[in-house]
N, C-alpha and C positions, 0 to 999 in steps of 0.2 A: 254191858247193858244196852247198848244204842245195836247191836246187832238181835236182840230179844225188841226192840220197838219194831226195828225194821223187819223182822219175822213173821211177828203177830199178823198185822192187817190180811195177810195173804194167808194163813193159818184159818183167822175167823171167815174168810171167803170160801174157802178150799170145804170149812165144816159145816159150814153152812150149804153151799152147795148139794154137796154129798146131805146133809138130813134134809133139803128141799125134793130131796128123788120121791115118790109119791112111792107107795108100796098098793099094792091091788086093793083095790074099794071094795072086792070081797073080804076081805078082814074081818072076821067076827070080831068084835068088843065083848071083852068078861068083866065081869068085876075083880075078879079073884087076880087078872094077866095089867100088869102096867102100860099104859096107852102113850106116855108120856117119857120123854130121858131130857134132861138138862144136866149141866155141866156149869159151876159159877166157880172162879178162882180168884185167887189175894194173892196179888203177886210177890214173891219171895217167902208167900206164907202157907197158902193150905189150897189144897183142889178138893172139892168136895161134889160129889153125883146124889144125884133124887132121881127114880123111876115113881110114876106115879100114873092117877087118872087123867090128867090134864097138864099141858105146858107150863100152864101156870102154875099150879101144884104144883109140880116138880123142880121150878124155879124159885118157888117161896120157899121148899123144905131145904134146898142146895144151900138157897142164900143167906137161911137161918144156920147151916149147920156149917156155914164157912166164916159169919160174921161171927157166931159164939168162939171163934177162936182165932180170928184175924181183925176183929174188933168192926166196928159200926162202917161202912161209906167205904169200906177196904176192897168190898168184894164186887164182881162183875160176871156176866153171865157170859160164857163162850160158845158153849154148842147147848141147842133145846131142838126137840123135834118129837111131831106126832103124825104119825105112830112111832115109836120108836124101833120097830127092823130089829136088827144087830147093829148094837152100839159098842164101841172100843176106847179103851183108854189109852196114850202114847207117851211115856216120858222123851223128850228131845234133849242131848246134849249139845251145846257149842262148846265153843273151845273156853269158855269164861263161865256161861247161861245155863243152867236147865228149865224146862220148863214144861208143861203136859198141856197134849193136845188130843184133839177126843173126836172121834166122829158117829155121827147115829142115823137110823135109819136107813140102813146099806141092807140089801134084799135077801142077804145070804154072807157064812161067816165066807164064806174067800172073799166077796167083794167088801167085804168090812176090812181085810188084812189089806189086801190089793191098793184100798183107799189110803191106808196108814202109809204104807210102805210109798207110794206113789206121793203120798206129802212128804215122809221123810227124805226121799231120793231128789225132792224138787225143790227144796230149801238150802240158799248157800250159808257156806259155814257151819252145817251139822256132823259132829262127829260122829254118833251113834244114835237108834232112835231102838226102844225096847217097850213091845207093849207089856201093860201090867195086867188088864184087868181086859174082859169081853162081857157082853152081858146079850144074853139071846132073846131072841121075841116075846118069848114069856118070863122074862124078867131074873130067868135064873143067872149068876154071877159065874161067868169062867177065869180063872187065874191062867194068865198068859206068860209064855215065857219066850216068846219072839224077841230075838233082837238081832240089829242087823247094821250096817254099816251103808251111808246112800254108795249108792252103784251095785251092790254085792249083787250077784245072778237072784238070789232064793233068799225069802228070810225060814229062821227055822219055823220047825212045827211048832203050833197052839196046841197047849191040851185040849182037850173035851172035858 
């Protein structure tokens, strides 16, 4: 557990970073396309994602739909970003820990993998790190099946 504290800080910097990257101020806004990705988790309980209109939105729907099953005060926000780009999901294993790390707002899906891969390779003590889940700029959900070991040359292919 005390190597998942000492993980974290440098995880929520690394996701935060990467969704502070501004994506082009041409960006049209739709109603219909999610402007927003958050990311709220309970630890040793549930990871739950909201795309939506707004940060905030997206934060309240994540935090309601992590608290109805990790219970009240449990749950914390990790990664939120607007626009949201392409956003990814990342299960991490240590050698004890799992834990999911998520990053949004990256310009383009290589630079979404690139970001993953580049925190799982930079983290001590990870054994494997497998994305689950991608979500594209207009909010459609890709099922990933990248996993990779830090150091490996290549992780594998993401579906489409």
């Amino acid at each position: 557990m005390s190597e998942l504290i000492r993980a974290l800080p440098a995880a929520i910097c690394i996701m935060l970073g990467v969704a502070l990257q501004a994506m082009p101020a041409t960006a049209q806004r739709s109603k219909s396309v999610p402007q927003a990705f958050a990311l709220v988790h309970a630890p040793e309980a549930v990871v739950e994602v909201c795309l939506s209109a707004s940060v905030q939105s997206a934060l309240d729907c994540a935090r309601k739909r992590c608290q109805r099953k990790a219970g009240q005060g449990a749950c914390f926000a990790v990664t939120a970003c607007e626009p949201v780009g392409w956003a990814g999901l990342m299960g991490v294993q240590l050698s004890e820990v799992h834990f999911a790390s998520a990053v949004c707002g990256a310009p383009s899906r290589e630079a979404l993998i690139g970001a993953l891969k580049a925190f799982c390779d930079g983290q001590a003590g990870v054994k494997r790190c497998n994305v689950t889940h991608l979500w594209s700029p207009d909010g459609k959900q890709h099922t990933g099946d990248t996993s990779w070991t830090p150091g490996e040359a290549k992780p594998g292919e993401v579906k489409k």
